[in-house]
Each structure stands twice: as C-alpha cells, then as structure tokens.
N, C-alpha and C positions, 0 to 999 in steps of 0.2 A: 817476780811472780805477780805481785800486785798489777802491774802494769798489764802486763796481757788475760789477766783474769776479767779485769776492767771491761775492754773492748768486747771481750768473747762474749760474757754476759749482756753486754751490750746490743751487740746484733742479735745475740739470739732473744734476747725479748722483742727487739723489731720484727725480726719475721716469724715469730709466735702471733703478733699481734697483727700481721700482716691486714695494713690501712684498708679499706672500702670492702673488702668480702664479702659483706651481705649484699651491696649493689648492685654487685658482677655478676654472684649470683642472683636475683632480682631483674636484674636484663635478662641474662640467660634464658631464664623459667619465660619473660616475655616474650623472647625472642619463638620459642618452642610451643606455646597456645596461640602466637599469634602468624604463621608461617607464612612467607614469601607469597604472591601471588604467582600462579607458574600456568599459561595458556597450556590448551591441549595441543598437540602433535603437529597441528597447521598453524598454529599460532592466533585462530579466532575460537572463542567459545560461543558454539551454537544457545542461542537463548531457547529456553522451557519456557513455554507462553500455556500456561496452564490456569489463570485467571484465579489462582488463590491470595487472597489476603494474609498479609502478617501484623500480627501485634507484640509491637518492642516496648519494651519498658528499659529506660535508661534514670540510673540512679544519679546523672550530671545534666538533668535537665528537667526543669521545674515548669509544668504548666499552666501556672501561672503567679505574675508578683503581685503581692499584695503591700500596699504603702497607704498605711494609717489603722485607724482603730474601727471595731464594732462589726467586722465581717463573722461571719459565719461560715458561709461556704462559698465554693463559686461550681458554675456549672456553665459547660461550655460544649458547642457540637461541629462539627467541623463535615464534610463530606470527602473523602477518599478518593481521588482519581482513579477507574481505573488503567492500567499501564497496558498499552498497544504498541505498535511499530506501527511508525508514520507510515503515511499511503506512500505508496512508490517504493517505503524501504526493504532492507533485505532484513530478512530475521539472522542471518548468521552478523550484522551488525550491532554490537552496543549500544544503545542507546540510555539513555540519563537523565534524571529532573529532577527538583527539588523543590517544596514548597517550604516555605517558612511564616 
C-alpha cells in the first residue's frame, strides 16, 4: 500500500504543478495582440498616402543618454520626413526607411 500510494501522490503533485504555465500562457496572450501579418486577397497591400503624421511613444527607448553630473534638462528637435513613393514607383508597392 505504501508503495503505490508513493508514486500516485507523486505524479499527481507533478501535474497539479504542471512546470511553465504561466509562460505558455504569456506566449498565448502574445501571440493573440500581436497577429500574423496576412496581405489582402492579391497578395500586395495598396498604400493609403494620406499625408498624416504619427506620434509613438515607446517605453524601450530613451531619447536621450545622459553620462555625468549637473544636467538638468535636454532639449532636442529633429525634422520628420515626409513619406512619398519614389518618382517612377507604383503605389500598390511597399516601400520603407528608417532614420535613426
């Protein structure tokens, strides 16, 4: 009796505890706010060239480092491109840039 009361208890506290759960779910939940990219029906997505500005705020990127003492503030101005299709291109093509 001892002996298989043992093991029983034994696995059943393993899969009570069952290892990484919160992770799995954790991917999950990422996986579902963050979905697949899926083109429309031809396979290009027509570009919306509507000339509007976005402003992102990302909380994993600092605009700027600061190394030593006595600062106060900093202030900084940058000018925005705005985004065109090259001369010659097609709008139902992609295009992409990045400044950093």
């Amino acid at each position: 009796m001892k002996f298989t009361l043992l093991p029983t208890l034994l696995l059943a506290g393993l899969a009570v505890a069952a290892p990484l759960t919160e992770k799995r779910l954790a991917r999950r939940a990422a996986r579902r706010s963050n979905p697949a990219y899926v083109p429309n029906a031809f396979g290009v997505e027509q570009l919306n060239i509507t000339g509007n500005k976005n402003v992102e705020y990302s909380s994993n990127w600092a605009g700027a480092v600061l190394i030593g003492t006595g600062y106060s503030s900093v202030t900084a101005e940058f000018t925005v491109p705005t985004p065109k299709v090259p001369s010659g291109g097609s709008s139902g093509t992609e295009y992409c840039a990045s400044a950093w």
